[in-house]
N, C-alpha and C positions, 0 to 999 in steps of 0.2 A: 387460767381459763379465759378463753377471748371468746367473750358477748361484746355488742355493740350495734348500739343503734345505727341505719344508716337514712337516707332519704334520695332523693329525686338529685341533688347535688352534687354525693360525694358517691351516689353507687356504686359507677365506673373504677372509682381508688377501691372504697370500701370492701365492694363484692366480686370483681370483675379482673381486677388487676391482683387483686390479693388474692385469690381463686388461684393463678401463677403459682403460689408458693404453697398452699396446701389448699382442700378443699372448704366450698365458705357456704353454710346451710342459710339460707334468707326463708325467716318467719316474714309471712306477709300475714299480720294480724289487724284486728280495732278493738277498741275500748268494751265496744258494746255485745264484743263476742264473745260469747260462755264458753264453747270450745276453746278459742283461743288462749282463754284465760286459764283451765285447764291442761294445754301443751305446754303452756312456758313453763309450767317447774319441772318437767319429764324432760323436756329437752337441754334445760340446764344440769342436769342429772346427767346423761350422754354424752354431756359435752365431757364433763367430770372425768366419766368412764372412759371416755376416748384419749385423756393427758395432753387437751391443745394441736391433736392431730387434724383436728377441725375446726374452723372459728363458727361462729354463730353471730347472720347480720340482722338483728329487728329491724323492722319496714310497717311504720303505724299508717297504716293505707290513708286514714281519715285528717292526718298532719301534713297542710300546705300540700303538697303540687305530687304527692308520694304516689298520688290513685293511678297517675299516667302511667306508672311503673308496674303497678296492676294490671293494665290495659293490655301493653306492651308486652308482656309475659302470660295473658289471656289468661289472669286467675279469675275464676270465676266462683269461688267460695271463701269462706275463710272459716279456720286458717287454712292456709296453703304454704307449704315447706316445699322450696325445692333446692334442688343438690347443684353449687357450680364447681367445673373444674376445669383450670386453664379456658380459664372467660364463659365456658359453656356450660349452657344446661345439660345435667347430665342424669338427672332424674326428680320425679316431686311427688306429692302425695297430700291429699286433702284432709282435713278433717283431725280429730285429736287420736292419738295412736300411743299404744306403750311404749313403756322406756325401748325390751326388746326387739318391738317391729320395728322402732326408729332405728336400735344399732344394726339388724338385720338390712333395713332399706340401704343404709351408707354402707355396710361393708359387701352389699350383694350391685355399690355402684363406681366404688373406687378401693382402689388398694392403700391401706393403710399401713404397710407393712410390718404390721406386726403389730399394730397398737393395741387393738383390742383383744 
C-alpha cells in the first residue's frame, strides 16, 4: 500500500510526476480537523481495496509553506481529496465520505483496469 506524506517541496516528484505511473489521491488535511481525522482510516481501507492501483499523498496544509499548495489548487475546505492522473487534476471532493463513495468517485474518474 503507498501512503505518504508529501509537501510544498517534493509535490511535483511526489504527486505530479508519479501521477504518470498510476493515479495519486492528495488528502489535503490539518491537525485540528474532525473530518479529516475521520477520512484517513476510510481512505487507508480503499487504498487496501484498490491492491496499490492507487497511491495516497498526505498534504498537512498547516506544516511549513504546504498552505501555498492549497491556494494553488483553490481548496477551500478540508479535508479535500482530489484525484491526479498524468500530472492532472482529474477530479475532488470535499468533506469525509464512505469507504464506497470514495471507490465509486475513483473508479467513476480513472480506469483501473480491473483492480477493483
Amino acid at each position: 500500500m503507498s501512503i505518504y506524506d508529501t509537501d510544498l517541496e517534493s509535490f511535483e516528484r511526489d504527486v505530479l510526476a508519479a501521477s504518470a505511473e498510476r493515479p495519486v489521491l492528495v488528502d489535503f488535511w490539518a491537525e485540528w480537523c474532525a473530518p479529516c481525522l475521520v477520512i484517513a482510516p476510510v481512505l487507508t481501507h480503499v487504498l487496501a481495496d484498490l491492491k496499490g492501483a492507487v497511491g495516497l499523498a498526505k498534504l498537512e496544509v498547516d506544516r511549513g509553506e504546504n498552505m501555498k499548495l492549497a491556494g494553488h489548487y483553490r481548496v477551500r475546505g478540508f479535508p479535500t481529496v482530489i484525484l491526479f492522473q498524468h500530472g492532472e487534476e482529474v477530479g475532488r471532493f470535499s468533506g469525509a465520505r464512505s469507504r464506497q463513495r470514495i471507490l465509486s468517485f475513483i473508479t467513476d474518474h480513472v480506469d483501473l483496469d480491473g483492480a477493483v
